[in-house]
Every structure is written in C-alpha cells, then in structure tokens.
N, C-alpha and C positions, 0 to 999 in steps of 0.2 A: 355511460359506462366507459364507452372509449376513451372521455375526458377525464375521467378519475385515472383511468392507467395509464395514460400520457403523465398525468400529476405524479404518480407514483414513480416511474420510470426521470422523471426529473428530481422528483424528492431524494431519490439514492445516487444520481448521477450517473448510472450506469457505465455511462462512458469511458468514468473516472475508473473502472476494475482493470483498463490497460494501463493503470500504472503498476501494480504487481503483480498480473497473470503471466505476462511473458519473465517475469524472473522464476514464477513456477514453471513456467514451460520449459525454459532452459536446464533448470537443473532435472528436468521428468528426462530433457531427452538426453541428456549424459546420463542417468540414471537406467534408461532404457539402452542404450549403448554399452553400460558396463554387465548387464543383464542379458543382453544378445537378443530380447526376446519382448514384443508390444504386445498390449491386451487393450482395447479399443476401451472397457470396460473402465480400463485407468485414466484413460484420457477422458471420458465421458465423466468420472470422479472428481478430478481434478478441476475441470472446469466448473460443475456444480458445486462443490464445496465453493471453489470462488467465489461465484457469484452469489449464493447462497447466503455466508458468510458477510460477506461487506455489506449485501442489502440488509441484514437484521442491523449489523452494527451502524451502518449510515442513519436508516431511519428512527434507531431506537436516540441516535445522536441529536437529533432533529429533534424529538419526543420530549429528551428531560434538558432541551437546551432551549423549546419554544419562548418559555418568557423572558430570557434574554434578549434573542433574537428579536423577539415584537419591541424591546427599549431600546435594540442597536437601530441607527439609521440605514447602516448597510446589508442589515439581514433581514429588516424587515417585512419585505416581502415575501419572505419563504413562504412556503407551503402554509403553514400551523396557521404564525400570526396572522397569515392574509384574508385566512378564511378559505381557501382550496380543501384542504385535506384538512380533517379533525382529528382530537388524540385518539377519537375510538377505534378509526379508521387505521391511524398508523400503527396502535396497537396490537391491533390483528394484524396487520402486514408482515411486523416485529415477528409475532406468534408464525405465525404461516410462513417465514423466512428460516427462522429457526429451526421449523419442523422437517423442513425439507434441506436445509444442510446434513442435519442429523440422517437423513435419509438417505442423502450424496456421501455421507461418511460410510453410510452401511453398505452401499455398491460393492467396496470393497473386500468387502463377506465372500463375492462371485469368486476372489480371485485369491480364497485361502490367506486373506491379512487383515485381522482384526485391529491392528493399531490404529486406522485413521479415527474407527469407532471407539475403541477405547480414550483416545484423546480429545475426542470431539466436541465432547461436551466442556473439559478444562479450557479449550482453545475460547471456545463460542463467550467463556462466559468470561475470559485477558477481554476477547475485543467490544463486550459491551460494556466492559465496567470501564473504557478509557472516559467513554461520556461524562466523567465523574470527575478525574485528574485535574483537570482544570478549577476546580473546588478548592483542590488542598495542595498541591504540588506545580511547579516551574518547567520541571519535566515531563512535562504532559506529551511534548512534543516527541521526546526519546519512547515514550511510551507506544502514539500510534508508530513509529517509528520499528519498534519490535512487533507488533500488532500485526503489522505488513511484511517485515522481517519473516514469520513465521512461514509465508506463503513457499519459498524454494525448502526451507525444513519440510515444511510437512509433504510437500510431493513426492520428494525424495523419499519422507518414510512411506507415503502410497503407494510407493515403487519398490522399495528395497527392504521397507519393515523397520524393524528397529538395527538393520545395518549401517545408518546412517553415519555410526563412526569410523567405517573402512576406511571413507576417502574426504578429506575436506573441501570437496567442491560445495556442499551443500553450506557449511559453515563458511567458506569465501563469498556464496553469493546473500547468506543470510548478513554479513557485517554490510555489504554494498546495498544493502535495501535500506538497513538500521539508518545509517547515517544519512542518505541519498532521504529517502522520509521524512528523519527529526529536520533535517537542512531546507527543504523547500518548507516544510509546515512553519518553519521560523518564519520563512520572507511571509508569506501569509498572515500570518498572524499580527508584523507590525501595523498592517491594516487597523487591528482593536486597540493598540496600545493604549491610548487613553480611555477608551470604553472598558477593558479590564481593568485599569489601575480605580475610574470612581464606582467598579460594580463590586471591589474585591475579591475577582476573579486571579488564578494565578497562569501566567504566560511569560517565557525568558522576555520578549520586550518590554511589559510593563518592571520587569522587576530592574534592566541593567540595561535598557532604553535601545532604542531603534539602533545605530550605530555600532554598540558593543554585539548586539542580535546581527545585524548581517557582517560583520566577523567571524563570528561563532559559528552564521551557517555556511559559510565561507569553507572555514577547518573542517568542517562536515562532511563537504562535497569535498572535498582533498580529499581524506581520509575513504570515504567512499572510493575513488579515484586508486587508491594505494591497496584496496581488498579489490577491485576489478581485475590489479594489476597481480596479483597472488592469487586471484585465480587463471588467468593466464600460463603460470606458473605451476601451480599445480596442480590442475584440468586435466582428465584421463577421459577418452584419449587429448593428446596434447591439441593447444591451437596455435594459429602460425600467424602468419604476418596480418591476413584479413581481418583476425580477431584486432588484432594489435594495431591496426588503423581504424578501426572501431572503437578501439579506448582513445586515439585520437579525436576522434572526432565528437566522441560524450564530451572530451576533456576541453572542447572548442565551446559545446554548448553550454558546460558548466560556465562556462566565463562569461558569454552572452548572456546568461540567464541571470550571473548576478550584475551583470553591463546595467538592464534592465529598470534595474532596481536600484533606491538611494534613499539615503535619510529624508531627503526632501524632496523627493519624488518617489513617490508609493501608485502610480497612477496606472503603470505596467505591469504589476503584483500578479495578475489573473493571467496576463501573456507566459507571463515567468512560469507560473507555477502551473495551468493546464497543459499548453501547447507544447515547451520545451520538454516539459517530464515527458510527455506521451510518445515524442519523435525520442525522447533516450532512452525508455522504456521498448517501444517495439522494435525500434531499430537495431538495438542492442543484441535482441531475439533475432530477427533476420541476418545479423552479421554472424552469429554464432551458426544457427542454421546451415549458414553459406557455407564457412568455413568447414562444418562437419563433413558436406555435403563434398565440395572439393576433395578434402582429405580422401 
C-alpha cells in the first residue's frame, strides 16, 4: 500500500505544483493586503484547489497519453506502461482528485464566496481536456500554459470574488505564468520532436523544428519578463528595489536556463525545465514576501 502511494505521489509529480502555487500565493497575499483582512479557510482553499487540481489533470494526462508513452523510448517507463500503476487505478485517482478539488472549491462556501464553486467545475474540465491538444493543435503548449495561468486568477477571485477587475495585479501575474509555462513546455517538448512528427502528434517543435522552438520560447520568457516588470508597476501596494532585483535575478536564470539548452544538445532539457523553474517560481514568492514585509 505504501508502494502504490509512493507510485501515485510520483505519477503526478507532486513536487512539480511549486511551479504555479507560489504565483497563487503571491497574488492571495496582495489580495489579502488590499482586503486588510486573512481567513485561514482561504489559504487552506487555495492550497487544496491546487493540489487537487493538477493531481486530476497530471494523472488523467498520464491515463489518455499511456500508449504513447509505452512506443516513446523516453517515457517508457512511466507508471501505466511499466506495469506500476493500471488505468483502473489511475482512474479512480482521476475520480477521487476531482472529488475533492470540487470539495476545496466549496471551502469557500465558509467565507460567503460562491465563485470558486461556481467556476470549478468549467476550470477542472480547460485542465483535463489539455491531454487532448496535442491530437489536433501546435498550441498545446499555450494551452497548459493558460491551464497554470489560471492559478493567480482564481485565487484572487478566492479572495476578492468576482472583483477581480479592480486591480490588474491578478492579470500581470496571470500573462507572467502564460508565457513563462508555454516557454519552458517548448524546451521540453524538443525532447519528442521526432517521436511527434512519425506518431502524428502536434507540438511547435515537430511542426518548425528544434531551432525556430527555442527561439519562440526564448520571446516567451522575454515577454514573461515584460508582465513581471508591469506588475512591478502596477502592484498595490507598490514594490521597491528588492522586488526589482528579483526580476534581476529571474532575468539571469532565464538566460542560464536557455544557456542550457541547444539544437544539439537536448541532454540538459530536465536541469532546465525542473530545477531553474522551481528556484523562479519560489523565489520569486520569497522576494515578494520580503519586500511586503519590509515595506
């Protein structure tokens, strides 16, 4: 039993939910600052919606992508194909992941905001249907890209309801996930290029090849980099220099991260895409934090 939930606890990655929690957290706590006022109940929501949320979508990703995986050489051992974990198994997990986001959704029943639940189930069912994109579209990538995107939206309305349109903090940190997401899922992805192009799978590498792909995610993380910097900007309350050497210092690892990485060197691809997102993901959280805290 322990060994099945070690299997499950690797099948979703867990680890991998510090790539968008702290962009929700960030906009909870400017949200919570424009608000004057914390309910533990939100934070406890927040957090469950998250994790909640990506385990269905992770696993359910794994589920309808198993016999791909068993014909790629590099995913072969996943869970499904290896024989660890079966679809009947992940299916109920899928099921029982779901059940209890919806249930993280309705926390916030305690605290007089029906939105997260009214949204929840629309939300639940953007991020299982990305498993699919890669079937018919190139943009798959932009896809999980908003999928993650959503996480500083929706906390914000956990927080604030459908006030979301007061202030564009939530909308500077929702473009800085968009792109910062589709831009590393690219460098990853050149990984199948050839495995999508003879499976007739669709992915920007297979379609305008390795080269023009870490370009593209190149602009991505710029562009990421230019919504960091406009919320900086237009951040209530404001943030000062520490915030602004913390867009330094993403802006260092952005460059290291695609140093990393090259048309003919793919062998880094996992350095890139776990370790650096995670140090620019929390750190990012921490500097902000700091900065509040200063102020």
């Amino acid at each position: 039993m322990q060994k099945k939930l070690f299997y499950f606890i690797d099948l979703i990655k867990l680890q991998h939910t510090l790539f968008a929690l702290p962009f929700a957290l960030i906009s909870a706590i400017l949200a919570w600052k424009m608000t004057e006022s914390f309910h533990w109940i939100q934070l406890l929501g927040i957090v469950a919606c998250m994790v909640a949320a990506r385990s269905a979508a992770m696993a359910f990703n794994r589920l309808v992508d198993s016999t791909y995986d068993a014909a790629n050489p590099r995913t072969a051992s996943r869970h499904i194909p290896a024989g660890l974990l079966n679809k009947t198994q992940v299916v109920a997990f899928v099921i029982i992941s779901s059940i209890a986001f919806m249930a993280s959704c309705s926390l916030f029943l305690l605290v007089n905001n029906i939105w997260p639940l009214v949204f929840g189930l629309p939300v639940l069912l953007f991020l299982l249907s990305y498993s699919y994109a890669k079937r018919f579209t190139a943009l798959c990538h932009f896809w999980l890209g908003l999928a993650l995107a959503l996480s500083p939206l929706g906390a914000w309305v956990a927080i604030r309801g459908m006030a979301w349109h007061e202030s564009p903090i939530p909308l500077m940190l929702t473009g800085a996930v968009f792109f910062w997401v589709a831009g590393f899922d690219m460098l990853y992805a050149c990984q199948d290029e050839a495995f999508d192009k003879s499976n007739g799978l669709f992915s920007i590498p297979a379609t305008i090849g390795i080269r023009n792909t870490l370009r593209l995610a190149f602009v991505c993380h710029l562009l990421m980099l230019v919504f960091l910097l406009g919320f900086y900007w237009l951040a209530s309350p404001p943030l000062g220099a520490i915030y602004l050497s913390g867009i330094g210092i993403v802006s260092c690892l952005v460059l290291y991260q695609h140093a990393l990485v090259s048309e003919k060197d793919l062998s880094k691809v996992n350095q890139a895409f776990f370790n650096v997102n995670a140090v620019i993901s929390v750190g990012l959280m921490l500097i902000v934090m700091l900065q509040l805290y200063i102020a």
